[in-house]
C-alpha positions as CSV (number, residue, x, y, z in Angstrom):
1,X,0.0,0.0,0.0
2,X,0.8,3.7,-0.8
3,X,0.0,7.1,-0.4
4,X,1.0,10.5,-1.6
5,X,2.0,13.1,1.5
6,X,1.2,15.8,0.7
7,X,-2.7,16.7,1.7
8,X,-3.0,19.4,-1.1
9,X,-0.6,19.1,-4.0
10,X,-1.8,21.9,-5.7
11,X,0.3,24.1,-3.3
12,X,3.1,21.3,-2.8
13,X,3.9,17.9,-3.8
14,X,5.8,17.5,-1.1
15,X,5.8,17.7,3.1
16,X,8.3,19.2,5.0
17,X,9.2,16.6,8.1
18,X,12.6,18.4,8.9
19,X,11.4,19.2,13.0
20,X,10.5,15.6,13.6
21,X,12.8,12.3,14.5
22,X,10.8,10.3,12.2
23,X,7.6,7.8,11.6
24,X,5.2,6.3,13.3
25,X,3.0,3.3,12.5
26,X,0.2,1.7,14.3
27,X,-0.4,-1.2,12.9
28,X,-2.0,-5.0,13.0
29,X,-1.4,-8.1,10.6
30,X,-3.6,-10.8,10.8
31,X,-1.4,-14.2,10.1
32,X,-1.4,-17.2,12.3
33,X,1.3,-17.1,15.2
34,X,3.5,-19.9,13.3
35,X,4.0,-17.8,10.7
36,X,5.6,-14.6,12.8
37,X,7.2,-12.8,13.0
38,X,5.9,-11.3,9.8
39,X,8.4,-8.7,7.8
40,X,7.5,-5.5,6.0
41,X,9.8,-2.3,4.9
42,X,8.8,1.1,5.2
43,X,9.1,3.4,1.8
44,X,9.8,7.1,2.1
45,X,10.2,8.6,-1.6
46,X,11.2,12.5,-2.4
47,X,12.4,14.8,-5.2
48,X,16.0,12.6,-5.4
49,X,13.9,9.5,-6.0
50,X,14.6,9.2,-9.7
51,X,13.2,6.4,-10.9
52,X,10.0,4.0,-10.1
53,X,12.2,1.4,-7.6
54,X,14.0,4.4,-5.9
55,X,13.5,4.9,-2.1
56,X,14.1,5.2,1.6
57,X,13.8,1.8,3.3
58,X,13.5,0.3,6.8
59,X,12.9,-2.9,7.5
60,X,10.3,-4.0,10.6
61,X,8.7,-7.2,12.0
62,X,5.3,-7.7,13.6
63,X,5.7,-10.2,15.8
64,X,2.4,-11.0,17.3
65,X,-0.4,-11.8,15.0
66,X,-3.9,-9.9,16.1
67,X,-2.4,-7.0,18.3
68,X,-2.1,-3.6,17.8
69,X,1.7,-2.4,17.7
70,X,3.2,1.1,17.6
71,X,6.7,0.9,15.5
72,X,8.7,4.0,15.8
73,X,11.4,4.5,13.1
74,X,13.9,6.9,13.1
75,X,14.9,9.0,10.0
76,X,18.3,8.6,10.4
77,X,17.7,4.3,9.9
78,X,16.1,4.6,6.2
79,X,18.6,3.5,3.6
80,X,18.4,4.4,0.1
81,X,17.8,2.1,-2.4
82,X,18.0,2.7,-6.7
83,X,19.2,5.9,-8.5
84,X,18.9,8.9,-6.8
85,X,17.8,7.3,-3.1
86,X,21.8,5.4,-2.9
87,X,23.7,8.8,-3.5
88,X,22.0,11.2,-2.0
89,X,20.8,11.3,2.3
90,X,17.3,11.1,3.1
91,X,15.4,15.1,2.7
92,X,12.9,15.0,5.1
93,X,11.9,18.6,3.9
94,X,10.7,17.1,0.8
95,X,8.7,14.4,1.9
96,X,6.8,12.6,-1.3
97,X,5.1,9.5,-0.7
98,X,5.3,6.5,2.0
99,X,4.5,2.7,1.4
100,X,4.4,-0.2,3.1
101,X,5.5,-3.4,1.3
102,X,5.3,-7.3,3.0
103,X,8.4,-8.7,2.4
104,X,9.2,-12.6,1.6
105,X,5.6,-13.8,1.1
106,X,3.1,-14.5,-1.4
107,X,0.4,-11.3,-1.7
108,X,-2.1,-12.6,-1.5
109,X,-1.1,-14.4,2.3
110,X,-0.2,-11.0,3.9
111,X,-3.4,-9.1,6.0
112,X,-2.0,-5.9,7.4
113,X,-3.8,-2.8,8.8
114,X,-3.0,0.5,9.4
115,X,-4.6,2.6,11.5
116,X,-2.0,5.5,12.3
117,X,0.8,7.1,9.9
118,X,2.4,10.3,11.8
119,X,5.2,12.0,12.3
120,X,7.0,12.1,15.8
């Protein structure tokens, strides 16, 4: 899943996140407790993002199924990935868009809900 930032991109495409530490997630999945943890990554995209692969990434795990969990993740723990992301640090002034990808299983096996994205 993904969204765009910025709440009216007719004045900006892009939110300015430079006073806060980072992002925070409140979130649930909804797999059966042998299969935890469960893995997803975190993708922050801006203006240096150049092409379609190209982003900030941090890697979290859920680890149990059914609960509501609060993840915390700093700015400074995002590594870029692709052209653009690799060579150049993380903007938060120029915030673009955030998605949350499962990692390592089949799509259609992954249940995840999302009840908070903010800044902290």
């Amino acid at each position: 899943m993904a969204t765009d930032l910025a709440l009216d991109p007719s004045r900006s495409t892009t939110v300015d996140a430079s006073k806060y530490s980072g992002i925070e997630l409140t979130v649930l999945h909804n797999n059966t407790p042998s299969l935890s943890p469960e893995s997803f990554n975190v993708h922050l995209r801006t203006p240096d993002c150049l092409r379609q692969p190209s982003s900030y990434r941090f890697t979290f795990e859920l680890k149990q199924p059914n609960t509501w969990e609060t993840i915390r993740i700093p700015f400074d723990k995002f590594v870029g990935y692709g052209a653009g992301a690799n060579e150049v640090p993380l903007n938060t002034s120029a915030l673009k868009r955030i998605g949350i990808v499962a990692i390592g299983r089949e799509i259609s096996r992954v249940s995840l809900a999302v009840s908070k994205v903010s800044f902290y």
